[in-house]
C-alpha positions as CSV (number, residue, x, y, z in Angstrom):
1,X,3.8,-15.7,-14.1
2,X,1.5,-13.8,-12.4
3,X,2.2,-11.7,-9.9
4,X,0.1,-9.4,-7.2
5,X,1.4,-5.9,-5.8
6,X,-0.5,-4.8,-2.7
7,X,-0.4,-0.5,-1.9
8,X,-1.5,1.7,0.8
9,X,-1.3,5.6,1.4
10,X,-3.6,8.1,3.1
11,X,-5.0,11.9,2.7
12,X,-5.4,14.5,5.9
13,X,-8.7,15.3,4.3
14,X,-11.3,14.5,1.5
15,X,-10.2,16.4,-1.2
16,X,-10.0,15.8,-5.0
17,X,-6.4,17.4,-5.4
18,X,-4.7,15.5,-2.4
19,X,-6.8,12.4,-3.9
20,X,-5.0,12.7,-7.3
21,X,-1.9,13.4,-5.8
22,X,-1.8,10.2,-3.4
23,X,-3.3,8.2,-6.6
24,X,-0.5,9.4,-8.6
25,X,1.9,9.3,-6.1
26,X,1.8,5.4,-4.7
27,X,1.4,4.3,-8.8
28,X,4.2,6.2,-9.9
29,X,6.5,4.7,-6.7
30,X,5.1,0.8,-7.4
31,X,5.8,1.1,-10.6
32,X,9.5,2.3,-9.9
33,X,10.4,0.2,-7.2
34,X,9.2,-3.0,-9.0
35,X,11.3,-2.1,-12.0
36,X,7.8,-2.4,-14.4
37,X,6.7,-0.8,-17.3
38,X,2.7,-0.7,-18.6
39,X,2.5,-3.7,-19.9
40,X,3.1,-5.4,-17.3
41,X,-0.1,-4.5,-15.2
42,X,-3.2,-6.9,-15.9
43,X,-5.5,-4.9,-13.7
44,X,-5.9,-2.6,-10.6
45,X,-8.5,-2.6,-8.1
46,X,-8.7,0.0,-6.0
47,X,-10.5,0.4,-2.5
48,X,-11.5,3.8,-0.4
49,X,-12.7,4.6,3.2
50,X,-16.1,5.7,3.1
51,X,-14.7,9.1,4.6
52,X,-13.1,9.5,0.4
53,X,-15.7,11.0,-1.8
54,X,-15.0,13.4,-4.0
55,X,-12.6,12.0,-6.6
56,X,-11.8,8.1,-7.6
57,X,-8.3,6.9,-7.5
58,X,-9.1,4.8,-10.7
59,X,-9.5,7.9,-12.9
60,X,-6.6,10.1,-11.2
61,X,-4.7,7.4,-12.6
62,X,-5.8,7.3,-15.9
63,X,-6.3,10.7,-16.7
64,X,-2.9,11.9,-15.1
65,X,-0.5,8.7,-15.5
66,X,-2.7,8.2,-18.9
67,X,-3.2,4.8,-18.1
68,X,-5.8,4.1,-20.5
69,X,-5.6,0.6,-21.4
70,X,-5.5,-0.6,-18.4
71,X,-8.3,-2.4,-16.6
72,X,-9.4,-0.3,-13.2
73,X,-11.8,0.1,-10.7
74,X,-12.8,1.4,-7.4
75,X,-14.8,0.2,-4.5
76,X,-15.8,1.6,-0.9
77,X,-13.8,0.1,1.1
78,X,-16.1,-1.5,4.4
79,X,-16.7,0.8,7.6
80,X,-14.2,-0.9,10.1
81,X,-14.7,0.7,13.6
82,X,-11.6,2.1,14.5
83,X,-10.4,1.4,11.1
84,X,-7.6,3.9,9.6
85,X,-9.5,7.2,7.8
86,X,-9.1,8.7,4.5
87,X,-7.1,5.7,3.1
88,X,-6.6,4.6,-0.8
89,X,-5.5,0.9,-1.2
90,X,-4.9,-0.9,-4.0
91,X,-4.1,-4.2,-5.5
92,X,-2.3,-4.6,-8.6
93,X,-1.6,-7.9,-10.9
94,X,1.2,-8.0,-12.9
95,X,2.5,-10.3,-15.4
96,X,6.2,-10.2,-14.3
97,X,8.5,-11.4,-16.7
98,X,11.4,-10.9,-14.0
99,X,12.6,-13.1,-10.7
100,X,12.6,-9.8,-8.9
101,X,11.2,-9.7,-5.8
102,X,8.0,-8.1,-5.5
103,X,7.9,-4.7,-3.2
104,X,4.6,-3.8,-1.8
105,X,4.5,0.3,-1.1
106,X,2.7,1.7,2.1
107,X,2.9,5.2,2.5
108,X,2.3,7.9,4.9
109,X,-0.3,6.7,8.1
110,X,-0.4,3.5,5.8
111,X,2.8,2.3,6.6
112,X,1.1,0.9,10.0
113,X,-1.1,-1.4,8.1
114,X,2.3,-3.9,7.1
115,X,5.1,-2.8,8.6
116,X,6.5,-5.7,7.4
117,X,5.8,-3.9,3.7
118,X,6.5,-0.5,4.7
């Protein structure tokens, strides 16, 4: 069955460290709290307020989580007025061979987005 894992975190600035860190950070923690292992993931798109531009969330996580053979990319994310800044989001299909039930991870000023998720 396949399966889709929504995530959500946010920076205080554009920065390439605190970038990788959140990138790292929300992968590690879906990946965890979903009880799943590498080959479980299909793909992961990723998306990034136009204030984010000095490092991709797509190659954080490959290079640091060495998530090579996984499908990933990374779009700008659409100028919302009022929208939230310096936010990373991500959607994540799985192929989840458990009945667990799927938690979706919203961190930091991303938690407002779905409290229901958070």
């Amino acid at each position: 069955m396949i399966k889709a894992i929504r995530t959500a975190t946010t920076v205080d600035q554009d920065s390439p460290e605190l970038i990788k860190d959140a990138s790292v950070e929300i992968m590690s923690l879906m990946l965890k709290s979903n009880e799943l292992k590498l080959e479980n993931i299909i793909s992961v798109f990723f998306s990034i307020t136009p204030d984010l531009k000095s490092f991709n969330p797509a190659t954080a996580v490959r290079e640091i989580l060495n998530w090579t053979e996984i499908p990933m990319i990374c779009f700008q994310e659409a100028f919302i007025e009022g929208g939230l800044p310096y936010c990373i989001r991500s959607l994540i299909h799985i192929q989840n061979h458990q009945n667990h039930e799927i938690k979706h991870i919203y961190l930091h000023k991303a938690k407002n987005l779905r409290s229901e998720w958070s």
